[in-house]
N, C-alpha and C positions, 0 to 999 in steps of 0.2 A: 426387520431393521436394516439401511440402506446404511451400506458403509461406503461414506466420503471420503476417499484417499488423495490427495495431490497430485495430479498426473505429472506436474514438471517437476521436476530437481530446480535445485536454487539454480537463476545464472547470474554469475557474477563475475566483470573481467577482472582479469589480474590488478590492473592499476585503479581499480575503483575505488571512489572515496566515496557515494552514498548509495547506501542502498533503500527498496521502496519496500515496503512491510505488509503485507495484506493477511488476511485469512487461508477463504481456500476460494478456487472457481468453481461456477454453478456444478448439482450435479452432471448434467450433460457431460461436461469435460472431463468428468471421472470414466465414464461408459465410454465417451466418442460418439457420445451421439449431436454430434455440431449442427446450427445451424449456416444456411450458405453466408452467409456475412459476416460469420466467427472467423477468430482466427483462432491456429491450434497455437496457442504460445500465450506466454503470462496475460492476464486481463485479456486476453482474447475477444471477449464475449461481448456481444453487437449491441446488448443491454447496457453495458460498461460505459463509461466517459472518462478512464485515463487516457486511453491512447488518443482520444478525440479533442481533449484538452492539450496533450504534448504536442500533437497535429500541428494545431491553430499558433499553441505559441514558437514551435520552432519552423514551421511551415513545413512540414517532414513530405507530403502530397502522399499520405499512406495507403496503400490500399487495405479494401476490408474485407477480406474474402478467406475462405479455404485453401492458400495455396504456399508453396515454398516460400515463393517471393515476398509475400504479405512478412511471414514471420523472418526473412533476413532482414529486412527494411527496419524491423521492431531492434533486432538483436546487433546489425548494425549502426544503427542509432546510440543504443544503450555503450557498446563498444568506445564507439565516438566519445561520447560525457562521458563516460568513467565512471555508470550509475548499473549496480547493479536490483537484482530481487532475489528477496530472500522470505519469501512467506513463514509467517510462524507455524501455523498448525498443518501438520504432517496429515494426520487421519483424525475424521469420528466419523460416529455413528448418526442416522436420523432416523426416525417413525415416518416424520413427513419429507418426501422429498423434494424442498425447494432448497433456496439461495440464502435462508436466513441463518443468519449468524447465532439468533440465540433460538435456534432449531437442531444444534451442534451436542451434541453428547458422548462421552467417553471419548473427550479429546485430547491426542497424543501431539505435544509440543515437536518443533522441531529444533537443536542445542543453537539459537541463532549466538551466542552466545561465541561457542566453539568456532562458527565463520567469521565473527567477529578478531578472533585471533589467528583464524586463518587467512586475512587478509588483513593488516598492518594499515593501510592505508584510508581506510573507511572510517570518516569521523562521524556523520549525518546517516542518519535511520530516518527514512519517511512513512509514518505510520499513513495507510490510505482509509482512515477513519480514528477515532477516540477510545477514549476510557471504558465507554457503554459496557454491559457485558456483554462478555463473547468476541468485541472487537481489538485489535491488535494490540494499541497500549494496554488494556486490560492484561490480553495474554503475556505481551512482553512486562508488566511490572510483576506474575506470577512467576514468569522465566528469571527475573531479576533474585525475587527474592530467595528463589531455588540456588541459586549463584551466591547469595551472601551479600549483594548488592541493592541498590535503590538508587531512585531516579532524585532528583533535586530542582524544583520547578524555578523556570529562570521568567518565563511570562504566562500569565494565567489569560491573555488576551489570543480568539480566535485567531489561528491555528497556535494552542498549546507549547509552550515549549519547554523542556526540559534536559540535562547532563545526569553525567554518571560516570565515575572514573572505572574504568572493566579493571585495569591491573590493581585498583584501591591502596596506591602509595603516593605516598606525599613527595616523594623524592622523585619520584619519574611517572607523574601521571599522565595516564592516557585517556582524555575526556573525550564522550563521543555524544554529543547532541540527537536531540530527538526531536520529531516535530509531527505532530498529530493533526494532520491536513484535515477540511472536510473529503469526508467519502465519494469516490466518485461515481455514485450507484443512483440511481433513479429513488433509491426508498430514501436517500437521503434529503430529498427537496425539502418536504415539508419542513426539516430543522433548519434548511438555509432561510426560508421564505421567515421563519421566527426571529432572525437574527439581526440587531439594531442596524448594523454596517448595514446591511443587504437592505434594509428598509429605507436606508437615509438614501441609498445609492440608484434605488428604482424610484423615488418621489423625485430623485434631482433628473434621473432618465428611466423613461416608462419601457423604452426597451430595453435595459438590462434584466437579464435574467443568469437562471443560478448557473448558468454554462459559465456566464460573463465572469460571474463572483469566483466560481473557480479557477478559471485562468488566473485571472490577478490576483488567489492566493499563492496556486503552485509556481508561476514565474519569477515568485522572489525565490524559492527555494531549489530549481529546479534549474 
Protein backbone atom coordinates (compact mmCIF):
# COMPACT_ATOMS: atom_id res chain seq x y z
CA UNK A 1 0.00 0.00 0.00
CA UNK A 2 1.54 3.47 -1.26
CA UNK A 3 0.97 6.16 1.12
CA UNK A 4 -0.05 9.48 -0.49
CA UNK A 5 0.90 12.46 1.80
CA UNK A 6 0.71 16.18 0.68
CA UNK A 7 4.21 17.27 0.27
CA UNK A 8 3.15 21.07 0.60
CA UNK A 9 1.51 22.81 3.57
CA UNK A 10 -1.26 25.09 2.78
CA UNK A 11 -0.02 28.65 1.28
CA UNK A 12 -2.04 31.07 1.97
CA UNK A 13 -1.16 35.11 2.34
CA UNK A 14 -2.13 36.90 5.06
CA UNK A 15 -4.73 39.23 3.24
CA UNK A 16 -6.21 36.54 1.11
CA UNK A 17 -9.66 36.35 0.29
CA UNK A 18 -9.88 33.01 -1.90
CA UNK A 19 -8.60 30.10 -1.61
CA UNK A 20 -8.15 27.17 -4.54
CA UNK A 21 -9.30 23.60 -2.95
CA UNK A 22 -7.77 20.64 -4.66
CA UNK A 23 -7.09 17.07 -3.51
CA UNK A 24 -3.71 15.91 -3.45
CA UNK A 25 -0.62 16.00 -6.21
CA UNK A 26 0.40 13.04 -8.44
CA UNK A 27 2.17 10.48 -6.56
CA UNK A 28 5.65 11.64 -8.06
CA UNK A 29 5.33 14.66 -5.77
CA UNK A 30 5.07 12.64 -2.72
CA UNK A 31 8.58 10.80 -3.49
CA UNK A 32 10.26 13.77 -5.48
CA UNK A 33 10.46 12.07 -8.20
CA UNK A 34 9.57 15.26 -10.73
CA UNK A 35 9.56 15.37 -13.98
CA UNK A 36 11.90 18.35 -15.85
CA UNK A 37 8.70 20.44 -16.60
CA UNK A 38 7.24 20.21 -13.07
CA UNK A 39 7.19 22.46 -10.83
CA UNK A 40 7.86 21.58 -7.05
CA UNK A 41 5.01 23.82 -5.78
CA UNK A 42 1.07 23.53 -5.65
CA UNK A 43 -0.28 22.01 -9.20
CA UNK A 44 3.14 21.80 -10.20
CA UNK A 45 2.55 18.97 -12.53
CA UNK A 46 3.32 19.38 -16.35
CA UNK A 47 0.00 17.10 -16.78
CA UNK A 48 -1.99 19.95 -14.89
CA UNK A 49 -3.79 23.02 -16.63
CA UNK A 50 -4.31 25.46 -13.56
CA UNK A 51 -1.20 27.18 -13.96
CA UNK A 52 -1.62 27.05 -17.84
CA UNK A 53 -5.01 28.50 -17.66
CA UNK A 54 -3.88 31.36 -14.97
CA UNK A 55 -0.86 31.82 -17.50
CA UNK A 56 -3.06 32.77 -20.51
CA UNK A 57 -5.46 34.73 -18.57
CA UNK A 58 -3.31 37.06 -16.58
CA UNK A 59 -0.30 36.76 -19.00
CA UNK A 60 1.92 35.83 -15.95
CA UNK A 61 5.08 34.49 -18.97
CA UNK A 62 5.50 31.41 -16.27
CA UNK A 63 7.97 29.29 -16.56
CA UNK A 64 7.73 25.39 -16.35
CA UNK A 65 10.51 23.79 -15.10
CA UNK A 66 12.25 22.56 -11.85
CA UNK A 67 13.53 25.56 -10.51
CA UNK A 68 13.27 28.45 -7.58
CA UNK A 69 12.25 30.90 -9.96
CA UNK A 70 9.36 28.78 -11.66
CA UNK A 71 7.81 28.49 -8.07
CA UNK A 72 8.41 32.28 -6.89
CA UNK A 73 6.62 33.46 -10.08
CA UNK A 74 3.64 30.89 -8.89
CA UNK A 75 3.86 32.09 -5.08
CA UNK A 76 4.36 35.78 -6.19
CA UNK A 77 1.48 35.72 -8.19
CA UNK A 78 -0.89 34.21 -5.64
CA UNK A 79 0.79 37.08 -3.07
CA UNK A 80 -0.23 39.63 -5.66
CA UNK A 81 -4.33 38.48 -5.81
CA UNK A 82 -4.73 37.59 -2.33
CA UNK A 83 -5.48 33.92 -3.44
CA UNK A 84 -4.36 31.50 -1.56
CA UNK A 85 -4.25 27.00 -1.47
CA UNK A 86 -5.47 25.10 0.86
CA UNK A 87 -5.89 21.38 -0.31
CA UNK A 88 -8.34 19.32 1.52
CA UNK A 89 -6.87 15.86 1.77
CA UNK A 90 -3.78 15.77 4.03
CA UNK A 91 -2.82 11.85 3.34
CA UNK A 92 -4.13 8.24 1.90
CA UNK A 93 -3.33 5.34 1.13
CA UNK A 94 -3.33 3.52 -2.59
CA UNK A 95 -2.89 -0.27 -4.00
CA UNK A 96 -2.38 1.50 -7.26
CA UNK A 97 -0.10 4.24 -7.71
CA UNK A 98 -1.61 6.76 -9.99
CA UNK A 99 -3.35 10.22 -9.87
CA UNK A 100 -6.83 9.12 -9.27
CA UNK A 101 -8.80 10.53 -6.94
CA UNK A 102 -11.25 7.61 -6.33
CA UNK A 103 -7.91 5.40 -6.13
CA UNK A 104 -7.65 7.28 -2.49
CA UNK A 105 -8.18 5.08 0.60
CA UNK A 106 -7.91 5.73 4.33
CA UNK A 107 -8.09 9.43 3.75
CA UNK A 108 -7.13 11.91 6.28
CA UNK A 109 -8.94 15.42 5.80
CA UNK A 110 -7.10 18.43 6.32
CA UNK A 111 -9.39 21.06 9.28
CA UNK A 112 -9.82 23.47 6.15
CA UNK A 113 -12.32 24.66 8.23
CA UNK A 114 -9.84 25.67 11.20
CA UNK A 115 -7.74 28.12 8.22
CA UNK A 116 -10.85 29.26 7.45
CA UNK A 117 -10.94 31.07 10.76
CA UNK A 118 -7.40 31.42 10.67
CA UNK A 119 -7.68 33.82 8.04
CA UNK A 120 -10.81 36.22 8.50
CA UNK A 121 -10.64 37.48 5.24
CA UNK A 122 -11.22 34.54 2.78
CA UNK A 123 -14.83 34.44 1.54
CA UNK A 124 -14.50 32.26 -1.84
CA UNK A 125 -13.26 28.56 -1.70
CA UNK A 126 -12.36 27.44 -5.44
CA UNK A 127 -13.06 23.75 -5.58
CA UNK A 128 -10.62 22.58 -8.77
CA UNK A 129 -13.28 19.83 -9.55
CA UNK A 130 -16.95 18.67 -8.06
CA UNK A 131 -19.11 16.62 -6.14
CA UNK A 132 -17.78 13.22 -7.85
CA UNK A 133 -16.52 10.96 -5.18
CA UNK A 134 -13.28 11.51 -3.84
CA UNK A 135 -13.21 15.08 -5.35
CA UNK A 136 -12.99 18.16 -3.26
CA UNK A 137 -16.69 19.35 -2.72
CA UNK A 138 -17.42 15.91 -2.00
CA UNK A 139 -14.58 16.11 0.68
CA UNK A 140 -15.36 19.39 1.80
CA UNK A 141 -19.43 18.71 2.32
CA UNK A 142 -17.98 15.58 4.74
CA UNK A 143 -15.49 18.26 6.30
CA UNK A 144 -18.87 20.48 6.62
CA UNK A 145 -20.91 18.10 8.19
CA UNK A 146 -18.13 16.94 10.74
CA UNK A 147 -18.48 20.94 11.60
CA UNK A 148 -22.26 20.93 12.11
CA UNK A 149 -22.57 22.82 8.98
CA UNK A 150 -23.83 22.59 5.23
CA UNK A 151 -23.61 24.14 2.12
CA UNK A 152 -26.83 25.89 0.65
CA UNK A 153 -26.94 25.84 -3.27
CA UNK A 154 -27.18 29.28 -4.76
CA UNK A 155 -26.82 27.98 -8.66
CA UNK A 156 -27.10 24.41 -9.87
CA UNK A 157 -25.55 25.81 -13.42
CA UNK A 158 -21.90 24.72 -14.48
CA UNK A 159 -19.51 25.72 -12.29
CA UNK A 160 -21.80 24.92 -9.18
CA UNK A 161 -22.24 27.37 -6.63
CA UNK A 162 -22.87 27.30 -3.29
CA UNK A 163 -22.75 29.45 0.67
CA UNK A 164 -22.52 28.42 4.10
CA UNK A 165 -22.36 30.60 7.14
CA UNK A 166 -18.89 28.93 9.12
CA UNK A 167 -19.81 31.11 12.38
CA UNK A 168 -23.83 29.80 11.91
CA UNK A 169 -25.37 33.16 13.53
CA UNK A 170 -27.99 35.14 12.27
CA UNK A 171 -26.74 38.21 14.00
CA UNK A 172 -23.04 38.29 12.61
CA UNK A 173 -22.79 36.05 9.74
CA UNK A 174 -19.93 35.07 8.14
CA UNK A 175 -20.92 33.61 4.48
CA UNK A 176 -18.25 32.14 2.53
CA UNK A 177 -19.09 30.96 -1.07
CA UNK A 178 -18.07 28.09 -2.96
CA UNK A 179 -17.50 27.50 -6.44
CA UNK A 180 -16.93 24.05 -7.93
CA UNK A 181 -14.88 24.83 -11.20
CA UNK A 182 -14.37 22.25 -13.95
CA UNK A 183 -11.11 20.32 -13.05
CA UNK A 184 -8.22 21.21 -14.46
CA UNK A 185 -6.65 17.70 -15.23
CA UNK A 186 -6.51 16.14 -18.66
CA UNK A 187 -9.17 13.00 -17.26
CA UNK A 188 -11.41 15.65 -17.08
CA UNK A 189 -12.01 16.54 -21.02
CA UNK A 190 -14.29 13.94 -21.70
CA UNK A 191 -16.92 15.66 -19.07
CA UNK A 192 -16.25 19.10 -20.74
CA UNK A 193 -16.69 17.72 -24.46
CA UNK A 194 -20.46 16.32 -22.83
CA UNK A 195 -21.39 19.69 -21.80
CA UNK A 196 -24.37 21.76 -23.68
CA UNK A 197 -22.30 25.17 -23.32
CA UNK A 198 -18.99 23.58 -24.70
CA UNK A 199 -21.17 22.09 -27.52
CA UNK A 200 -23.00 25.19 -28.59
CA UNK A 201 -19.57 27.05 -28.16
CA UNK A 202 -17.32 24.59 -30.57
CA UNK A 203 -20.41 24.32 -33.33
CA UNK A 204 -20.32 28.34 -33.31
CA UNK A 205 -16.12 27.94 -33.42
CA UNK A 206 -14.51 24.64 -34.45
CA UNK A 207 -11.29 25.78 -32.66
CA UNK A 208 -12.54 26.13 -29.30
CA UNK A 209 -11.49 23.55 -27.17
CA UNK A 210 -11.65 22.58 -23.43
CA UNK A 211 -8.47 24.79 -22.58
CA UNK A 212 -10.72 27.64 -24.12
CA UNK A 213 -13.92 26.61 -22.07
CA UNK A 214 -11.77 26.61 -18.99
CA UNK A 215 -10.33 30.02 -19.16
CA UNK A 216 -13.69 31.64 -19.64
CA UNK A 217 -14.93 29.53 -16.59
CA UNK A 218 -12.04 30.52 -14.08
CA UNK A 219 -11.83 34.29 -15.38
CA UNK A 220 -14.92 35.09 -13.88
CA UNK A 221 -14.01 33.88 -10.64
CA UNK A 222 -10.35 34.28 -10.58
Amino acid sequence: MFKHYHPYKPFIPEHATKLIVGTLPPPRFTVGDLKPADVDFCYGSSDGQLWKILDEIFQLNLKYETTEEAVSQRKNFLIERGIGICDIVESAEREKIDASDLGMQNIILRDLIGYLKQFPNVDTLLFTGGNSKNGPEYFFRKHLKDNHLKLELISNQVPRIHQFDILSSKNNPRIITTVSLTAPSGAANRAVGSMPLYKQLKQKNPEFNTLDFRMMQYREFF
